[in-house]
Structures are given as structure tokens and as C-alpha cells.
C-alpha positions as CSV (number, residue, x, y, z in Angstrom):
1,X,87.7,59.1,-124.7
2,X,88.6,55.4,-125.2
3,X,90.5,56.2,-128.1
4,X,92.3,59.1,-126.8
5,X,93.2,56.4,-124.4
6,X,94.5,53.8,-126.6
7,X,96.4,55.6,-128.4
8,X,98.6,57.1,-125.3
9,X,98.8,53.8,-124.7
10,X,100.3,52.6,-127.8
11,X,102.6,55.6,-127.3
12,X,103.5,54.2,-123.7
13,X,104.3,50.7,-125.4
14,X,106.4,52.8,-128.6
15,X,108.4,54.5,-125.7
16,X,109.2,51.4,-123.6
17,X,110.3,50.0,-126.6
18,X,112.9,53.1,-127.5
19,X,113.9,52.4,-124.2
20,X,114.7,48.9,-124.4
21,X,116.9,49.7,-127.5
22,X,118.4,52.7,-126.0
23,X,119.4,50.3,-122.7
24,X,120.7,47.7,-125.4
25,X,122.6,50.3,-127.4
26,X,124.4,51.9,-124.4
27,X,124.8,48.3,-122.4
28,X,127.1,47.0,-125.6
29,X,128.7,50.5,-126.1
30,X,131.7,49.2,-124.3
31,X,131.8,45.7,-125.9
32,X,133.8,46.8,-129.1
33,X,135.8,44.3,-130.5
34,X,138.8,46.4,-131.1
35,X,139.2,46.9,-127.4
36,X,139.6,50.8,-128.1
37,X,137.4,52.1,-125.5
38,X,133.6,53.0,-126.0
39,X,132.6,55.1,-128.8
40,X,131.2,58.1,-127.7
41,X,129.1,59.0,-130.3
42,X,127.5,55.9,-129.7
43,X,127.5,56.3,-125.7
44,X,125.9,60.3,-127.0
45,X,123.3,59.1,-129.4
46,X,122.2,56.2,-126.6
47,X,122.1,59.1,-123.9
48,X,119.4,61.2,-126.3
49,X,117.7,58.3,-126.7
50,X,117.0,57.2,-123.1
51,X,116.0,61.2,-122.8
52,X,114.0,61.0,-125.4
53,X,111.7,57.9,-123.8
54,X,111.9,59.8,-120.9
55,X,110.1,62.5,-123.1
56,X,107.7,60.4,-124.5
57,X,106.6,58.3,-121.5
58,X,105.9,62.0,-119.9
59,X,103.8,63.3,-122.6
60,X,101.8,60.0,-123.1
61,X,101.0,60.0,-119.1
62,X,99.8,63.5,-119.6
63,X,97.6,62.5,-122.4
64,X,96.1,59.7,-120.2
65,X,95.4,62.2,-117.3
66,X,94.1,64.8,-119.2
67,X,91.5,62.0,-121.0
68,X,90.6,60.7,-117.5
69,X,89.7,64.6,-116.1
70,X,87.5,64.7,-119.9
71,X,85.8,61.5,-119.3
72,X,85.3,62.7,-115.5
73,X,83.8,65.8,-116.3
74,X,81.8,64.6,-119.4
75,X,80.4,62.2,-116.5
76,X,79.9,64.6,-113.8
77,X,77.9,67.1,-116.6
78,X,75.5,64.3,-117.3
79,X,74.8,63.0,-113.8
């Protein structure tokens, strides 16, 4: 179950860091140096990524809980 565990975890800490990028990505999206507006295939691409973190912290949680109800029962079956 531990491992189940760790690896949502390292999930969780792959998600929080498409998030940090995504946040960068779409913070600068206005910042061109042209002064032309924001691109918005950039502002598009930054959008599916923040969904897609979204995604991933939500499946990754889900792993967690469902490998907490294992280890529960697997302890209430032995006690």
C-alpha cells in the first residue's frame, strides 16, 4: 500500500509542478515584447494546461483514498 502511496504522491508533486509552469506560461502571456496583445494560442495552450493539473491532482487524490480504504480494510480483515 506504501507504494501505491508514493507513487500518487510523486504524481501530486508532477502536477503541482505542471501547474507552476502553466501559472508561469499564462502570467507572461501578456508580456510580449512587440506590444501586440497576448497570443492566444499561448493564453489556449496555458488554459489546457492548468485543466490538465486540475486533472491530475484529482486522479492522484483518488488514488491516495482508494489506497487508504485498501490498507483500512486489509487491517480491519486481520484484526
Amino acid at each position: 500500500m506504501d507504494s501505491i502511496s508514493s507513487i500518487a504522491r510523486q504524481g501530486l508533486d508532477q502536477a503541482e509542478i505542471q501547474l507552476q509552469s502553466a501559472a508561469s506560461q499564462l502570467a507572461g502571456a501578456g508580456a510580449s515584447p512587440n506590444a501586440s496583445g497576448p497570443d492566444i494560442v499561448d493564453i489556449t495552450a496555458g488554459m489546457v494546461d492548468l485543466m490538465s493539473a486540475k486533472n491530475n491532482f484529482a486522479i492522484n487524490i483518488s488514488v491516495m483514498k482508494t489506497a487508504d480504504e485498501m490498507q483500512k480494510f486489509a487491517i480491519d480483515i486481520l484484526a
